[in-house]
N, C-alpha and C positions, 0 to 999 in steps of 0.2 A: 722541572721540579727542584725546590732547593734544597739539596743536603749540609747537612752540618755535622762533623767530624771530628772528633777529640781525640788526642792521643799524647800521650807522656808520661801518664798517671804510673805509682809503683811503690814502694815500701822505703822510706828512709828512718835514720836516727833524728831525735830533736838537735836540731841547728845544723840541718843538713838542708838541698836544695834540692827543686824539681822544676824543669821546665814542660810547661802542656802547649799544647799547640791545638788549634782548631781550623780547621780547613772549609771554607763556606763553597757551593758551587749553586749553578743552577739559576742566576741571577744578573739583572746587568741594571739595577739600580744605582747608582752613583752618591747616593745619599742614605746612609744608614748607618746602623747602630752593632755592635758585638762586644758581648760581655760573657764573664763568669761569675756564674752561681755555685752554690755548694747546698749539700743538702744530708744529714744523717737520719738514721733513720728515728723517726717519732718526734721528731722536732719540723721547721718550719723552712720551707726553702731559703736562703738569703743569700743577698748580691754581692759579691766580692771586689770585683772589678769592671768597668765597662770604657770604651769608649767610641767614640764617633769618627763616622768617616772625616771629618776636619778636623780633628786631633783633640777633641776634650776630651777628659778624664776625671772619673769619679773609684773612686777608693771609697770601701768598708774601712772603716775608725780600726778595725782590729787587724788588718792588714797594712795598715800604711805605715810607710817605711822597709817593708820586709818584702812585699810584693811589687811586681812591675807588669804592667799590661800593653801591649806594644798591637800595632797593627799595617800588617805590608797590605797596603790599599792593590796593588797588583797583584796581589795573589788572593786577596780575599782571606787571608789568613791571619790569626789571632794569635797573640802568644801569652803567657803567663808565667813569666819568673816568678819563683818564690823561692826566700832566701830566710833563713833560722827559722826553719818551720817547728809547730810547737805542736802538742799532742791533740791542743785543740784543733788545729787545721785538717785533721783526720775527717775527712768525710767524702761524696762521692761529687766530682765536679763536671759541673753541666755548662756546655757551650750553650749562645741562643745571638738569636739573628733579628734584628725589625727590620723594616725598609722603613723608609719614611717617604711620601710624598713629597715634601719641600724641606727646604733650612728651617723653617720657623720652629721647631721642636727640638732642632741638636741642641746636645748639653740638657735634657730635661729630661727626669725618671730615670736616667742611667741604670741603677741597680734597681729598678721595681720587676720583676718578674713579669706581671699580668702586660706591660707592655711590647714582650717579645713575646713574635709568634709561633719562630723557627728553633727548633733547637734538637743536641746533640744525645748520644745515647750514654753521655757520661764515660767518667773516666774516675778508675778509685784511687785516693792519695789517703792511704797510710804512713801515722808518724808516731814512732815508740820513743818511750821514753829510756 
């Protein structure tokens, strides 16, 4: 069964930093996808970061530059630097996992939610001003 596991989440000042980590098990696909979500409440899920097992990367417009999404393919493990975090960033962040069948789709939908099936039980990142 696949688990998906988030941890790092916690209270910082604006322009302060937080590293999340996501811990994937339960799998031996060789080809697939993990990303971060974010989600507060009464608004709409959205994609933050994702990338693929072959190293592409997709960044949210409102992260990029601040944010870094890294991935140890041996561990199956996800990471998410964020750096000058802003009050906006405040919300509760969700690991999520696809597999893919083949290459033909890495690099595509990164950040769409409805295309990952696997995912974590979140992790809260609070940022005061």
């Amino acid at each position: 069964q696949l688990q998906v596991v988030e941890s790092g989440g916690g209270s910082v000042l604006a322009g302060g930093s937080l590293r999340l980590s996501c811990a994937a098990s339960g799998y031996t696909h060789s080809t697939y996808s993990m990303g971060w979500f974010r989600q507060v409440p009464g608004k709409e899920r959205e994609g933050v970061a994702a990338i693929d097992s072959d190293g592409s990367v997709k960044y949210a417009d409102s992260v990029k530059g601040r944010f870094t999404v890294s991935l140890d393919n041996s561990k199956k493990t996800l990471y998410l630097q964020m750096n000058n975090l802003k009050p906006d960033d405040t919300a509760m962040y969700y690991c999520a996992v696809r597999l893919l069948a083949d290459r033909t789709t890495l690099g595509f939908g990164l950040l769409i939610d409805n295309n990952y099936a696997f995912w974590g039980q979140g992790t809260q990142v609070t940022v005061s001003s």
